[in-house]
C-alpha positions as a LaTeX table, in Angstrom:
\begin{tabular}{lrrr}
\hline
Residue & $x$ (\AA) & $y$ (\AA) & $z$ (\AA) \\
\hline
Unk1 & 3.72 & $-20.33$ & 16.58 \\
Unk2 & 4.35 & $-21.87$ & 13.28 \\
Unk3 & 6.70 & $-24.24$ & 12.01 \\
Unk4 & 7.22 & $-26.41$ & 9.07 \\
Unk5 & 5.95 & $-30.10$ & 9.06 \\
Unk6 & 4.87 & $-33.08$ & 7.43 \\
Unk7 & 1.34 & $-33.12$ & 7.01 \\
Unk8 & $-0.02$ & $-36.71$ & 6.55 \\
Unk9 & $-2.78$ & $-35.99$ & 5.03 \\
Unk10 & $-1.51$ & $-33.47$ & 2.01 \\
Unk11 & 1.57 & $-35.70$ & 2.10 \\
Unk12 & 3.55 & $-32.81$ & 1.89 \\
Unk13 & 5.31 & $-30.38$ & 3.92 \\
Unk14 & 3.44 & $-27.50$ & 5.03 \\
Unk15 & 2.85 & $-24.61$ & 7.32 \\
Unk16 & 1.14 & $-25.64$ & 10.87 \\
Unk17 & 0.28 & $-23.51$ & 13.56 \\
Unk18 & 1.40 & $-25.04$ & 16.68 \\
Unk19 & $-0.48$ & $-24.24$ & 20.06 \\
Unk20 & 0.90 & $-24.62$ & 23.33 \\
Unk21 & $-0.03$ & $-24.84$ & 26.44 \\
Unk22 & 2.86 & $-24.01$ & 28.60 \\
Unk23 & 5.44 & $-26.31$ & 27.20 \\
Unk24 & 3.37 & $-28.93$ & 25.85 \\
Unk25 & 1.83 & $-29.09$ & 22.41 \\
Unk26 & $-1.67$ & $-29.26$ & 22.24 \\
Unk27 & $-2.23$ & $-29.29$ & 18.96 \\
Unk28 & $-1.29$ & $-28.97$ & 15.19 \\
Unk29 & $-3.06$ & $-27.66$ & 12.43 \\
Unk30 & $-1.96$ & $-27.96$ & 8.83 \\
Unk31 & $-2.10$ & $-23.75$ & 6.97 \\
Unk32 & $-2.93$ & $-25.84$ & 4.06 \\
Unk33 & $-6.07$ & $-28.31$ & 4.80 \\
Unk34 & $-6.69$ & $-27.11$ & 7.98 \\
Unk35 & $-6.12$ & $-30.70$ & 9.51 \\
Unk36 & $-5.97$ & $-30.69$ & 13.26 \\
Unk37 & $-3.89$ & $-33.28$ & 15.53 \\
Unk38 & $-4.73$ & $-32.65$ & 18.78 \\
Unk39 & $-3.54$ & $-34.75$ & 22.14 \\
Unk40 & $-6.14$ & $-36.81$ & 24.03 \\
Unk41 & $-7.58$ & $-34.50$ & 26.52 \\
Unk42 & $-7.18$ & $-36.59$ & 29.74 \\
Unk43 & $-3.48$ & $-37.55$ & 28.91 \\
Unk44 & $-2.91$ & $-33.66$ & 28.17 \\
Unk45 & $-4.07$ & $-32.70$ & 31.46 \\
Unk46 & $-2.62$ & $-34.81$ & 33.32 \\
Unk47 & 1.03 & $-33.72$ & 31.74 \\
Unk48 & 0.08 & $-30.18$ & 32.17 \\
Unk49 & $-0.46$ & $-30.57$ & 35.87 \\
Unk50 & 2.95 & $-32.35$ & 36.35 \\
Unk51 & 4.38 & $-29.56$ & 34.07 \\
Unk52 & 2.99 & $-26.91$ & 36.11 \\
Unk53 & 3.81 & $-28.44$ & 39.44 \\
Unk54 & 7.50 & $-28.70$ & 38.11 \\
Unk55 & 7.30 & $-25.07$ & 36.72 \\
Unk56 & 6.63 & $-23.37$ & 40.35 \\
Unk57 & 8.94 & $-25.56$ & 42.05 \\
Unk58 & 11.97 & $-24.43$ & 39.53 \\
Unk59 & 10.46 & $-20.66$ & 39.43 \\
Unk60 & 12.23 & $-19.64$ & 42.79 \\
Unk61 & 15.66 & $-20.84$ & 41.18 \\
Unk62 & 15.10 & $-20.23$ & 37.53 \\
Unk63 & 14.16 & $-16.51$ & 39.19 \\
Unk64 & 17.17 & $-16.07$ & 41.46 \\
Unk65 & 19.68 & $-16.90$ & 38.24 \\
Unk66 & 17.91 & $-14.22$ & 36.36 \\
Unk67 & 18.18 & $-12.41$ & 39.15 \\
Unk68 & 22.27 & $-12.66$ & 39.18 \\
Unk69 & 22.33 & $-12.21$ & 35.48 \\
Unk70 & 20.51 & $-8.92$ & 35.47 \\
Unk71 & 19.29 & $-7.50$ & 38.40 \\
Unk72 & 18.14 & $-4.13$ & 36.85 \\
Unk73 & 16.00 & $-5.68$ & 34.64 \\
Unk74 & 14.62 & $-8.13$ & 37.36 \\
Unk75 & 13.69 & $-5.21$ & 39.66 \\
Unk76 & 11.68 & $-3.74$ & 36.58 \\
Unk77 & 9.76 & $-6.57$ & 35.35 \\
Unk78 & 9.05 & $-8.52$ & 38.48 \\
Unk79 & 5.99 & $-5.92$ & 39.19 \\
Unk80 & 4.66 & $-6.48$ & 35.74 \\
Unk81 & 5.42 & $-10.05$ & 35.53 \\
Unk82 & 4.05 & $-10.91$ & 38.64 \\
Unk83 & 1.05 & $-9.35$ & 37.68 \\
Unk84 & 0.39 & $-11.24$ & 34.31 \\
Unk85 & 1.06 & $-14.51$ & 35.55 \\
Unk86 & $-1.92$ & $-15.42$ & 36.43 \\
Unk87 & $-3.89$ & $-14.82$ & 33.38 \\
Unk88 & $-0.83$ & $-16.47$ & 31.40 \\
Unk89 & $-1.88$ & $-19.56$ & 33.47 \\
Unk90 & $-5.59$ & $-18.84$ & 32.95 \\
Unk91 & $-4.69$ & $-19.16$ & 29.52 \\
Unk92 & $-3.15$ & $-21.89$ & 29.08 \\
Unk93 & $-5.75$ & $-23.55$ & 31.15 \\
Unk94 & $-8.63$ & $-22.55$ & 28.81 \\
Unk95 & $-6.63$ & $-23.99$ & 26.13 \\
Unk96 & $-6.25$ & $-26.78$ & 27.40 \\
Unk97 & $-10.29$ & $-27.63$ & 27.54 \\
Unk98 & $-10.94$ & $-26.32$ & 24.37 \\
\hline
\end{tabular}
C-alpha cells in the first residue's frame, strides 16, 4: 500500500510504501530515499499477538453479519477463504520477523 507522507529526512512529502501486518504497520519506506521506519520488533509482536487473539474472537461475529448481509456470496467464498487463511496468517507472520 502506498500513501502520501512526510518524510523527515527529505523534509518533504513523498510517496511511502506502507507494510502491514494484519492491521498494524510495520513499517514505512520513503519512494524517494528509500528511508525505512520500522517498529521495534518485540513491541510489534507483542501487538500482533493481541491483534490476532482479538481478530479470531470477533471472526465468528464479524462472519455471521456478513453472513446476513449476503448469504450467496458467503456460501461461495467461505470454501476459498477458509482455505487461504492460513497462509494470509503465515504471511503476516514472516513479515513480522523480517
Amino acid at each position: 500500500m502506498t500513501a502520501e507522507l512526510h518524510c523527515a529526512h527529505c523534509d518533504q512529502e513523498t510517496l511511502h510504501t506502507l507494510v502491514y501486518a494484519g492491521r498494524l504497520l510495520v513499517s514505512t519506506t520513503c519512494q524517494t530515499c528509500q528511508t525505512q521506519v520500522k517498529h521495534e520488533p518485540g513491541d510489534l509482536r507483542i501487538q500482533y499477538v493481541k491483534d490476532l487473539e482479538n481478530r479470531i474472537l470477533t471472526k465468528p461475529g464479524r462472519l455471521w453479519k456478513r453472513f446476513w448481509r449476503s448469504p450467496v456470496a458467503v456460501f461461495w467464498s467461505f470454501p476459498k477463504k477458509t482455505i487461504e487463511q492460513p497462509r494470509k496468517i503465515w504471511d503476516e507472520i514472516k513479515e513480522l520477523f523480517k
